[in-house]
N, CA, C and O of each residue as an XYZ file, in Angstrom:
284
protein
N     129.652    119.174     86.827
C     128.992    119.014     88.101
C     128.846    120.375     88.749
O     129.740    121.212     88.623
N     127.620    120.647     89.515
C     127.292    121.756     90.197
C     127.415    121.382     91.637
O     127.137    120.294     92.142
N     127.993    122.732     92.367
C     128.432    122.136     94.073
C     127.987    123.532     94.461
O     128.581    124.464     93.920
N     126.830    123.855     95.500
C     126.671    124.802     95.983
C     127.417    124.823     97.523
O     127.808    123.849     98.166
N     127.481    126.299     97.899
C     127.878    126.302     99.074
C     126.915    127.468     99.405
O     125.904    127.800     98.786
N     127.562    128.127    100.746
C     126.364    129.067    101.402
C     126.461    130.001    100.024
O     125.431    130.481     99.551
N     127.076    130.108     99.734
C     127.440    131.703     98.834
C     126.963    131.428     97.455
O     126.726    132.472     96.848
N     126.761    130.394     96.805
C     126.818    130.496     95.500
C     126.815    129.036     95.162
O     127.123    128.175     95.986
N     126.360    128.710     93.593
C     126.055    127.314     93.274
C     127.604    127.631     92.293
O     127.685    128.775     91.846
N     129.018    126.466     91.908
C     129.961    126.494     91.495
C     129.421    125.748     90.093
O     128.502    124.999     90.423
N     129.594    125.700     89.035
C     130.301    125.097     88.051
C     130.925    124.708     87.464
O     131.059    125.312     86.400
N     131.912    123.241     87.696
C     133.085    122.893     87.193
C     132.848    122.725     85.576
O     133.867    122.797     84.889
N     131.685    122.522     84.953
C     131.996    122.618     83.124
C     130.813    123.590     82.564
O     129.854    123.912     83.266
N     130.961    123.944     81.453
C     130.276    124.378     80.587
C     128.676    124.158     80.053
O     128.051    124.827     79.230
N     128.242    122.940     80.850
C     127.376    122.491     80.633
C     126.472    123.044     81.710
O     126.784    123.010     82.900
N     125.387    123.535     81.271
C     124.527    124.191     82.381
C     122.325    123.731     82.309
O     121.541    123.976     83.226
N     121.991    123.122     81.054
C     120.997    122.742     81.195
C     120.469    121.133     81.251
O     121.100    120.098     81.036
N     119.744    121.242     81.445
C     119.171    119.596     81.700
C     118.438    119.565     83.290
O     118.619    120.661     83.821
N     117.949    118.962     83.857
C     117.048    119.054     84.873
C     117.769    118.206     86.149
O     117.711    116.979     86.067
N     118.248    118.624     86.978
C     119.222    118.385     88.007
C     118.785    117.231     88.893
O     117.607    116.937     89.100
N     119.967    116.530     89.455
C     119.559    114.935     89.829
C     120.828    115.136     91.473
O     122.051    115.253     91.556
N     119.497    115.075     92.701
C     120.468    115.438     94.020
C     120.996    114.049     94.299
O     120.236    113.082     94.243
N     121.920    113.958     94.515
C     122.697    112.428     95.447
C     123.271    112.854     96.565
O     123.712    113.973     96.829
N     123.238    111.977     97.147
C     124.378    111.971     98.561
C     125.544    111.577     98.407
O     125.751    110.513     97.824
N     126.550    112.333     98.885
C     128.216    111.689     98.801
C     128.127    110.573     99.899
O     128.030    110.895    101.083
N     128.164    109.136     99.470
C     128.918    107.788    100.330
C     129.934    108.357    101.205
O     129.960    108.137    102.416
N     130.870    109.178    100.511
C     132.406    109.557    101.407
C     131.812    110.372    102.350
O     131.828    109.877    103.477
N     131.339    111.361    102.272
C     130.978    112.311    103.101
C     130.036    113.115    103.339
O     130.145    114.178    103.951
N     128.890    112.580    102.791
C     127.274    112.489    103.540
C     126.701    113.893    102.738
O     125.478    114.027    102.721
N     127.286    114.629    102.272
C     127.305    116.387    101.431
C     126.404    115.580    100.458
O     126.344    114.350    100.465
N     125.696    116.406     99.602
C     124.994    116.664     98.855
C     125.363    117.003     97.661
O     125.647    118.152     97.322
N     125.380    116.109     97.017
C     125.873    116.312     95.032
C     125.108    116.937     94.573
O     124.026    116.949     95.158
N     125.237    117.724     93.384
C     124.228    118.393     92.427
C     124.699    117.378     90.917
O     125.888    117.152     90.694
N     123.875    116.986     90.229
C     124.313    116.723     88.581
C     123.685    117.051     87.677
O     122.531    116.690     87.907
N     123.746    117.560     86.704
C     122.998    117.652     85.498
C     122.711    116.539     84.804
O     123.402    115.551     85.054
N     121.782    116.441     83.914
C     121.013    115.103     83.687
C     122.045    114.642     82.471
O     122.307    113.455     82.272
N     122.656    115.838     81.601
C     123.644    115.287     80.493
C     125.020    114.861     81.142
O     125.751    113.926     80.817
N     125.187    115.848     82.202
C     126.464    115.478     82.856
C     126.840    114.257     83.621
O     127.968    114.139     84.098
N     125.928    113.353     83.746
C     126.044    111.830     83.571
C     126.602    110.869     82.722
O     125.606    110.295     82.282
N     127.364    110.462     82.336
C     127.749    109.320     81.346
C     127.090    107.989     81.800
O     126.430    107.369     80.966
N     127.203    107.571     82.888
C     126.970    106.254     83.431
C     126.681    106.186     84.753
O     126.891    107.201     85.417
N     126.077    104.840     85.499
C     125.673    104.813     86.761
C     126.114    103.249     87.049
O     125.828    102.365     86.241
N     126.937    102.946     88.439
C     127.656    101.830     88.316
C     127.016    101.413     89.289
O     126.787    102.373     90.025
N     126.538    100.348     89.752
C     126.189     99.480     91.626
C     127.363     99.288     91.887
O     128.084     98.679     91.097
N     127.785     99.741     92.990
C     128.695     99.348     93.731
C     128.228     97.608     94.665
O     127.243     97.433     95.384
N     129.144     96.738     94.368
C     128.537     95.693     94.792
C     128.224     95.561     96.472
O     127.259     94.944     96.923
N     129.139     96.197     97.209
C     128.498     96.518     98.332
C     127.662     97.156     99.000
O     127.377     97.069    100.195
N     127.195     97.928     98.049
C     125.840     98.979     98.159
C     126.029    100.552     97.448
O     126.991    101.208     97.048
N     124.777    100.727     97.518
C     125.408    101.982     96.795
C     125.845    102.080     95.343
O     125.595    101.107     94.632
N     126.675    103.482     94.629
C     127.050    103.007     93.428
C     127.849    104.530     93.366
O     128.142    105.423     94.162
N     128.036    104.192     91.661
C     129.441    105.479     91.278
C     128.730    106.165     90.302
O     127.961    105.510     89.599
N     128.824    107.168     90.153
C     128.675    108.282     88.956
C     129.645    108.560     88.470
O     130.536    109.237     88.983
N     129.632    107.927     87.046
C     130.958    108.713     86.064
C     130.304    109.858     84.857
O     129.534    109.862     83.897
N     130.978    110.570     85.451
C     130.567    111.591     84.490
C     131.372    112.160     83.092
O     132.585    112.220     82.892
N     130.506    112.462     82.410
C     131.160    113.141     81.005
C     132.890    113.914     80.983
O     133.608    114.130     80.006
N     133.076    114.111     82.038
C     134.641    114.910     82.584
C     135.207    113.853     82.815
O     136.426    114.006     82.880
N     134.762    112.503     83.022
C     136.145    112.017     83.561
C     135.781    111.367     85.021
O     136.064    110.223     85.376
N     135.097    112.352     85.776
C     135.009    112.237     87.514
C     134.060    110.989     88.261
O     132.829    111.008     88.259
N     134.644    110.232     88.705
C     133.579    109.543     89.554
C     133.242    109.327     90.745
O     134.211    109.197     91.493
N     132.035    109.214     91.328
C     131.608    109.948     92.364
C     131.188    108.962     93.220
O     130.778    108.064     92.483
N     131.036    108.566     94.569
C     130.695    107.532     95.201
C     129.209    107.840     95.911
O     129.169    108.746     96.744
N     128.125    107.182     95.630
C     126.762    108.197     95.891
C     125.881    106.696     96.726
O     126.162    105.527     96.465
N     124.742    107.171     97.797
C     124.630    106.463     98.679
C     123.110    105.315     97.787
O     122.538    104.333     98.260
N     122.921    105.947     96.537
C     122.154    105.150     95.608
C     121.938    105.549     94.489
O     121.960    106.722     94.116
N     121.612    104.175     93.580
C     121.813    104.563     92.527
C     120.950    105.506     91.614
O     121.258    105.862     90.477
N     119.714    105.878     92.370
C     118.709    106.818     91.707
C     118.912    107.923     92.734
O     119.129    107.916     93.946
N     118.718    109.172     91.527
C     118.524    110.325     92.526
C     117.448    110.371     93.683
O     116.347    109.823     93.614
N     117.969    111.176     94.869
C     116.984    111.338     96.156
C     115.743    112.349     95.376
O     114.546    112.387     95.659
N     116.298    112.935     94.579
C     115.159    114.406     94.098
C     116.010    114.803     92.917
O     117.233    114.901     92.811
N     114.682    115.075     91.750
C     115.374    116.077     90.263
C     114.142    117.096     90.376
O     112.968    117.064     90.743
N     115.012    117.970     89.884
C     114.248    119.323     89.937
C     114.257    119.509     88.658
O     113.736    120.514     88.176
């Protein structure tokens, strides 16, 4: 997963191409970055919304289940 801040876009893995997919964090309204491989799965949350589990392990609580914008 990619997380920019003012300063710089972060990279928590090794994985760096594929065409990027923006979500909204459910928890806290911030702005996800993902790579299109760095997806494993996409869950509905039955109350709305849904989870991103990704290839690491991590899952993410996002305000829908399709990206807002891929670049």
């Amino acid at each position: 997963m990619t997380y920019p801040n003012a300063i710089r876009i972060h990279h928590y893995n090794n994985v760096t191409w594929g065409p990027i997919h923006y979500y909204t964090s459910a928890v806290t309204g911030n702005r996800l970055i993902f790579r299109a491989n760095e997806i494993e799965r996409i869950a509905f949350n039955p109350l709305g919304g849904a989870y991103i589990h990704t290839v690491e392990g991590g899952i993410f609580a996002v305000q829908t289940a399709s990206p807002e914008y891929i670049a």
